[in-house]
N, C-alpha and C positions, 0 to 999 in steps of 0.2 A: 387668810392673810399671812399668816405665820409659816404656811407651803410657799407661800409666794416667796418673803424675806428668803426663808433657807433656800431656794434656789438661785439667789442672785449670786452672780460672780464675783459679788465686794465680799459676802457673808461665805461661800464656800473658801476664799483665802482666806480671811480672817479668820476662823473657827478650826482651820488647818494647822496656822501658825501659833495660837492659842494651845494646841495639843500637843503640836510638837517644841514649843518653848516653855510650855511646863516641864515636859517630861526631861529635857534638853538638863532647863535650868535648875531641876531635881539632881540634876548627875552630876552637873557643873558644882555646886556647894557640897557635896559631900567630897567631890573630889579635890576640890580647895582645900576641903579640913585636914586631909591625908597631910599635903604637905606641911602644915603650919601644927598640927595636933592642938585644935582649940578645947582648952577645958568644956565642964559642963556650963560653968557662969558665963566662958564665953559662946560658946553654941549658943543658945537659947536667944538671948538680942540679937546676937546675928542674925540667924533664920528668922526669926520674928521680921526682924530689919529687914532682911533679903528678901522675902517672900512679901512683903508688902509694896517695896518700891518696886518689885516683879509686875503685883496687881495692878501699881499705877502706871509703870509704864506700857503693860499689855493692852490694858481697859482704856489707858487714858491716850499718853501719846501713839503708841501705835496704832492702837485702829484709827484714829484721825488723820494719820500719816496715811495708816492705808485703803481710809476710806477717799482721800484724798487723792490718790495714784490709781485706786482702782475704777472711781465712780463713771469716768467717761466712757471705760471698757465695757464696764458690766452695763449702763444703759445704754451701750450699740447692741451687746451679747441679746439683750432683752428686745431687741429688735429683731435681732436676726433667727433668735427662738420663733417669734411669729410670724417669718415667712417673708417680712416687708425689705430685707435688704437684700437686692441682687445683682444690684449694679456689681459687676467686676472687680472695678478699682475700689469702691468701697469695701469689699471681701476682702481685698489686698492689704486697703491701709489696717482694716479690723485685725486681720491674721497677723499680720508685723506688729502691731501694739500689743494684744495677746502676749504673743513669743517675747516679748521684752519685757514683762510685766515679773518675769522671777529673778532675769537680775537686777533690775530697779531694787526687787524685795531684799535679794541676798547684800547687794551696794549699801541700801539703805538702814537692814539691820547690823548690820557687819559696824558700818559707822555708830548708831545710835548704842548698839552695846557694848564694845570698846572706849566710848563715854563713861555709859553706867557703869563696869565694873573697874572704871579709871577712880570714880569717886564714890564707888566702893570699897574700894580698896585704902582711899585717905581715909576713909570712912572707920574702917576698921582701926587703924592705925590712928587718929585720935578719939574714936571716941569710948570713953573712961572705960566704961564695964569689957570692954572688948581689949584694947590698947597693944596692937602687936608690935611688934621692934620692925623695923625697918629691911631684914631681910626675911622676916616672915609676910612680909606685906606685899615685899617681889615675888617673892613665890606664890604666894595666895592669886598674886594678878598673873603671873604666867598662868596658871591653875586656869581661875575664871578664864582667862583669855582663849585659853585652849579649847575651854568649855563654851564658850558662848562662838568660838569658831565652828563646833562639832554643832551647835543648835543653829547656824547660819546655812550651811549644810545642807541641813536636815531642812528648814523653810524651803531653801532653794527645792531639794527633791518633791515637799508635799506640793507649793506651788506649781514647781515643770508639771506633775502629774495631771492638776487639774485644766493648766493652761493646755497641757498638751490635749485631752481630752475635746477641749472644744477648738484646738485649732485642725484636730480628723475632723471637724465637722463643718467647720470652715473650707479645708480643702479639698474636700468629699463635695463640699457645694459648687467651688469652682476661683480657683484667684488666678491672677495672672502667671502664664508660664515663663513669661521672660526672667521675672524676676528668681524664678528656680534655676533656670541657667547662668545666670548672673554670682546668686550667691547658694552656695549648695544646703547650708544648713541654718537656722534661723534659731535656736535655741544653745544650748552650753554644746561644742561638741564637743568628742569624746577625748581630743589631747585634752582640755581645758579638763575635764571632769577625771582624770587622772593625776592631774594637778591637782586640784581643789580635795580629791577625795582621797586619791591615795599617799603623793608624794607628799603634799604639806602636811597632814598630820602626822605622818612619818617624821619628817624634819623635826616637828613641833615636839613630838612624845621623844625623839632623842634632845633635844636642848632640853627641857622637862628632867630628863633623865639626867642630863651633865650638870646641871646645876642642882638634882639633890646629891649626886657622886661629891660634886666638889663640896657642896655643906658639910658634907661629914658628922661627924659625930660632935658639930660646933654645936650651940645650946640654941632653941628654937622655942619661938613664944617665950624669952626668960627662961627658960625650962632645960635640965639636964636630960638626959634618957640612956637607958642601956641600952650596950651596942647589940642584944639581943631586940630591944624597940624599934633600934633604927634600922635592923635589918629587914623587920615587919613592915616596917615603914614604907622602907623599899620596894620590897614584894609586892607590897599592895598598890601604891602607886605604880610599879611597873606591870600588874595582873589588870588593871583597871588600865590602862596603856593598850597594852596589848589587848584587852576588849574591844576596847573602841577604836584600835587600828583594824582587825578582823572583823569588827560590825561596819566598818565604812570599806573597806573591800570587798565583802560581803553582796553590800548593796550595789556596789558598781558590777559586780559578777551578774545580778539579779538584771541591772541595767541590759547588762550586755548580753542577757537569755535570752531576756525580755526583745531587744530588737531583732535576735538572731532567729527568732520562733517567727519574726513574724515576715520575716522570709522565708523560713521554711513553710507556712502558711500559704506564702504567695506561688511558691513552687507547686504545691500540694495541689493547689487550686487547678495550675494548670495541667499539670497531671492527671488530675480525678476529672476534668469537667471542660475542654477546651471551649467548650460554648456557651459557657455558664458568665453571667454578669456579675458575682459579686469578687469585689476588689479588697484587698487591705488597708485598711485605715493607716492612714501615717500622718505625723504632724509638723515632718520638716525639719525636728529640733535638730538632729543630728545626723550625721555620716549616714548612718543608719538607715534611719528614717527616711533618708535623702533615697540612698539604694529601694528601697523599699517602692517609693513613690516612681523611682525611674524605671521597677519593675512590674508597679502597675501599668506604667505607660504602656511598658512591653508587651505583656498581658493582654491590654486593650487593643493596639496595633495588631498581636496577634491573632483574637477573636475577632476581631472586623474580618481580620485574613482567612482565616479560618470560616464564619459565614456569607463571604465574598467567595470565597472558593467551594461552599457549600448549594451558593446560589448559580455559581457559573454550572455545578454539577446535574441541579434542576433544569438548569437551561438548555443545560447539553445532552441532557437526559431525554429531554418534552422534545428537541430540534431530533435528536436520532430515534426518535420513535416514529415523528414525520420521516423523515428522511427512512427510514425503514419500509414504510408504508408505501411510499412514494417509490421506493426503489423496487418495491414487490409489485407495484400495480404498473409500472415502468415495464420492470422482465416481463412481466403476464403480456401486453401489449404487445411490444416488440415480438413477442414471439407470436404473435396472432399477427401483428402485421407481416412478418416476417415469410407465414404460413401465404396470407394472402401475395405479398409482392411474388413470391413463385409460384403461386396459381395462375397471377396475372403475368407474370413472365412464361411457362408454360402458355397461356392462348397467344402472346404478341409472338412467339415464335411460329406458333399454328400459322398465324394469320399472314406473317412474313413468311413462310411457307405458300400460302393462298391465294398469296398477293405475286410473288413468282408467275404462279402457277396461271393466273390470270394474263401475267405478261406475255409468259408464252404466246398461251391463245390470242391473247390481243395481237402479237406479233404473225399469228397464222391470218388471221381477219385481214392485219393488211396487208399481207401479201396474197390475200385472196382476192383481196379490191383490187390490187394490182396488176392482176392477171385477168381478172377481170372488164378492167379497163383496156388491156391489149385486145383483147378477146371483142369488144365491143368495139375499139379500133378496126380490129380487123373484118370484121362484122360488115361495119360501116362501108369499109372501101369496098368489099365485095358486092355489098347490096347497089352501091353507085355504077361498078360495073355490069353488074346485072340486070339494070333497070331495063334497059333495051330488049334481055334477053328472055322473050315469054315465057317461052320451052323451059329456062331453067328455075322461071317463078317460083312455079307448086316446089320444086324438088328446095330452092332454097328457103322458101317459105316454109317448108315442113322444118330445116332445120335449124332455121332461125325460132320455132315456135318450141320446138326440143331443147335449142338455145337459154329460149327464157322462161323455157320449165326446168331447166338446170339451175337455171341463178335465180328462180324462187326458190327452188329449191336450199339455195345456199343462201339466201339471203334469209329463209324464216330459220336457218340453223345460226345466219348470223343473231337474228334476233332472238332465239337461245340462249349466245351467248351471252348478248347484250342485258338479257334478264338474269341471269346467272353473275355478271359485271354488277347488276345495277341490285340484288340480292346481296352481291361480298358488301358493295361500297354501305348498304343500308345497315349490315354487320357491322361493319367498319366504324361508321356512325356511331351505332349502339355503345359499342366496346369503349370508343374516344369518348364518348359520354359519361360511362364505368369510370371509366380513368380517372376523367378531372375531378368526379365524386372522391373516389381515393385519395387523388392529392390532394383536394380541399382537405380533408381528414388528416390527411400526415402532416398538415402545418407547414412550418416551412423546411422542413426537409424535403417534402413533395412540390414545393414551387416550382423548380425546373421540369419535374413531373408532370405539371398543371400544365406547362406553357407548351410542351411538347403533343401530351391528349390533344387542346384547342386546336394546335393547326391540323393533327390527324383527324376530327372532326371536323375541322372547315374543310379538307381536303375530297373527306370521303363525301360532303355533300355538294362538293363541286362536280366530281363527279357524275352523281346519281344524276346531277342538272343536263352533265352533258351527253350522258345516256338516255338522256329522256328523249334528248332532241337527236339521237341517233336512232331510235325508234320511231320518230318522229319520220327520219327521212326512210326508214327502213319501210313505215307503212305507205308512204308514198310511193318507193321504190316496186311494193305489191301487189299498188292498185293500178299502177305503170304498165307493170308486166303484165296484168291480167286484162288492162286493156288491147295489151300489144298480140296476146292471143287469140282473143278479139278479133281486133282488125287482122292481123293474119289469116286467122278461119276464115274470117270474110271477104279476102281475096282468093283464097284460094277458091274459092262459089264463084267471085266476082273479079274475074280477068279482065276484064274491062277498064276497072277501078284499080286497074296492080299498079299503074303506074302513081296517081294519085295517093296512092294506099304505099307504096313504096316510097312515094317523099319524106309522107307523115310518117312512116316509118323510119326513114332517114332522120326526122326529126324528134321522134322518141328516142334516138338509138343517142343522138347529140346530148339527149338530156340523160340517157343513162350513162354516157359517158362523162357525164357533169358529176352525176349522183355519184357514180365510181370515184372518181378522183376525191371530191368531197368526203366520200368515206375513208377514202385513203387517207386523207388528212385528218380528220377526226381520231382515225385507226392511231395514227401517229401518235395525233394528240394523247389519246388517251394511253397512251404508250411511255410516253415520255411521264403521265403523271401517276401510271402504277410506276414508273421506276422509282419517280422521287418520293411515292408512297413504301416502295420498297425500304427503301433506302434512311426515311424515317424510321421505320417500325426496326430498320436492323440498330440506328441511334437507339428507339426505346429498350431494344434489347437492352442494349449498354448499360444504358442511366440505370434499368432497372434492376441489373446484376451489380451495378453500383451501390446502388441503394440496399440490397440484398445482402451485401456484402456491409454494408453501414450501421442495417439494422444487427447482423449478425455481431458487429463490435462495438455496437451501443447496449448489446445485451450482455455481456464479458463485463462492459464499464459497468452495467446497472447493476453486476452480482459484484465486481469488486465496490463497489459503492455501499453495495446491502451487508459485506465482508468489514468494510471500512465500519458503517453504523452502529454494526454489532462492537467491534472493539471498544470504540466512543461511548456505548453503553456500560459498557463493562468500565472505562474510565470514570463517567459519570458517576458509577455507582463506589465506586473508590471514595470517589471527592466526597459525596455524600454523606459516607461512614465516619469523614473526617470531624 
């Protein structure tokens, strides 16, 4: 229970103010005695006197006083020790009640002892065993006055110290920031404490001083003295002056280390550690303290910046390792597609070479239909002329039958070709098939790709259809001729039958003169579709030297890419260090 009491914040002021207004009020009465020089019969009751109405007013009225002003602080403080206060505004109004709890004290004792050593001083001045004259009694109360100034002070500093203590811990918890930009410091600042500490005792220890100069060597306490005494006199009062101006300068020096350390602390911090979370304690009282706390801001902003730009460096780091990866399995590709689109460019040139080549012949076929059909034209009209003429039957019969072993003959070299036609288009097929596998694979770079393969595979299988059925007439055309041999030979036994045998003949020759023509047409046809299949395959050239040409500066972009990634790593790893 007795740990509990010493830590409340009524008992830590009070027990503060206890030590430093003894020791205060210790300095204050001898240095009263200087100027008035109380015999021993007067010492004695005084001090006796002094140091008792000391007891009662420390024991009695003040701590009532300031259990009085402190009790509502210290039962929040005893809240907020266990964690239960965290409302905001509640931190705020607790931290400002705090902060104003040492000049309430210095207000409050500053009044209550300028009282006591008011009726101290009559004190002195009537009563019998003491009995000073009337300018030992001003002096004696400037004395006290000055004295219980220097112990007003000195409360003021013990209490900032402890008030300040838990209002770092107050604002280590969290209060509202408005009110920081509102008012900068919430405690004495440092003009006021340059006042209080330095100039007024200065003022005070020279009036002090003017008024024992102007005393002189008048008689004091009743009493004569040598001017060797009052020189002493002097001395001593002004060496005890001069103490207690250099002890209260002193301690403003100590003030003003004290905040300037804990900037350099907050510096320190960011220098040694930019990632590090701990901050300096500050409690607002002052200029100071203010800076302090807008340097932790700083600090804080900073380290957010600091592992925000840490994080972005992870991130840039993991994306350009993909992106590395990505750009190396990119080049490897490209350059395997790249190998492939001019292997595949090498055959479409073969084949548009092939595909010529075909036209050619296509174009020999019908002009051999062509001539063909003259031929059977003419054929025709002579056999009509000749029907009549028996004698020259056999002789045209033989070469009408040499006729159509010539054009079997050109007819199974057509169908050579025709297989040879109907071998490219099945190529053709295969290759258009390859392709649009490739495009499928290139994505859509190979779209245009894809669409161009399909029709060259629809084409080549239109084709092979119309070859089929040129074959079709070609075996017809065979089985034609080999009847027509046939019947020939069997006129030529059977002259009887020429004429007969010379109509059907006349009427074979109509139908090969059908087939002719029809072939011609066909010839054509297929003539007109190697060209636009030419003519395709020279488009695939294109696209494909296109694309050849795309992949070659998609593989350029993929090494400046892998060029880029690596840099961005080397960035990365910057941020990282930071």
């Amino acid at each position: 229970m007795k740990n509990k009491k010493k830590q409340t914040f009524t008992r830590e002021i009070f027990f503060a103010q206890v030590k430093n207004d003894y020791y205060s009020s210790l300095f204050t009465f001898f240095y009263s005695t200087m100027f008035v020089f109380l015999t021993i019969e007067q010492l004695i009751p005084a001090a006796i006197i002094t140091f008792i109405a000391l007891g009662i007013f420390i024991f009695g009225i003040l701590q009532i006083l300031n259990r009085k002003l402190t009790r509502s602080v210290s039962e929040r403080l005893e809240i907020f020790k266990s964690g239960a206060l965290v409302n905001q505004e509640d931190l705020t109004n607790l931290f400002k009640d705090v902060m104003n709890i040492p000049k309430q004290i210095f207000s409050l004792q500053s009044f209550l002892y300028t009282i006591a050593i008011f009726l101290l001083s009559l004190f002195y001045h009537y009563f019998p065993s003491i009995n000073l004259d009337w300018r030992s009694t001003l002096l004696s109360y400037l004395a006290c006055f000055f004295g219980i100034y220097i112990c007003a002070t000195g409360s003021l500093r013990c209490t900032e110290k402890i008030c300040n203590r838990y209002a770092e811990e107050i604002v280590e918890k969290g209060i509202n920031p408005d009110i920081i930009n509102t008012k900068k410091n919430f405690g004495t600042s440092l003009s006021v404490k340059v006042i209080i500490e330095i100039i007024v005792p200065v003022i005070i220890t020279n009036v002090l001083s003017f008024f024992v100069l102007l005393q002189g060597y008048k008689p004091i306490n009743y009493r004569h003295f040598s001017p060797y005494m009052q020189i002493f006199r002097i001395i001593t009062i002004a060496s005890a002056s001069l103490f207690i101006t250099i002890n209260v300068c002193f301690n403003f020096y100590k003030t003003i280390k004290n905040e300037l350390n804990k900037l350099k602390v907050s510096v320190k911090e960011i220098l040694k550690d930019s990632k590090s979370e701990k901050y300096t304690r500050t409690s607002l009282a002052n200029e100071m303290d203010c800076n302090v706390y807008i340097m932790n801001q700083i600090l804080r902003k900073f380290r957010y910046l600091v592992v925000k730009a840490s994080q972005v460096g992870k991130n840039v780091l993991d994306t350009t390792n993909q992106l590395s990866i990505i750009s190396t399995t990119l080049s490897k590709n490209s350059l395997e597609q790249s190998t492939d689109v001019k292997e595949i460019l090498s055959t479409m040139e073969d084949s548009n070479s092939l595909s010529k080549n075909i036209a050619n012949r296509i174009l020999n076929v019908s002009e051999g239909a062509e001539n063909t059909k003259k031929e059977i034209e003419s054929s025709l009209e002579l056999l009509k002329q000749n029907v009549l003429q028996f004698e020259q039957i056999n002789v045209s019969n033989e070469s009408i039958i040499s006729g159509i072993k010539n054009l079997c003959s050109q007819i199974e070299n057509i169908g050579d070709v025709v297989t040879l036609i109907n071998n490219i288009a099945d190529q053709t097929r295969i290759i258009a098939f390859n392709a649009e596998l490739e495009a499928v694979s290139a994505g859509n770079e190979g779209k245009n790709f894809h669409i161009v393969a399909t029709e060259i595979r629809r084409l080549a299988t239109s084709t092979m259809n119309s070859i089929q059925e040129i074959q079709q007439f070609i075996q017809s055309i065979q089985e034609a001729s080999r009847k027509l041999i046939d019947s020939s030979q069997n006129e030529t036994s059977l002259i009887k039958e020429e004429t007969e045998l010379s109509h059907q003949l006349e009427s074979h020759f109509d139908t090969i003169k059908d087939t002719s023509a029809l072939t011609f047409i066909k010839a054509n046809n297929i003539s007109e579709i190697v060209d636009q299949q030419t003519s395709s395959f020279s488009q695939i050239v294109i696209t494909l030297k296109q694309i050849s040409s795309g992949i070659e500066s998609f593989t350029v972009s993929t090494k400046t890419i892998s060029d880029t990634a690596q840099k961005m790593k080397e960035l990365s790893s910057v941020l990282d260090r930071l």
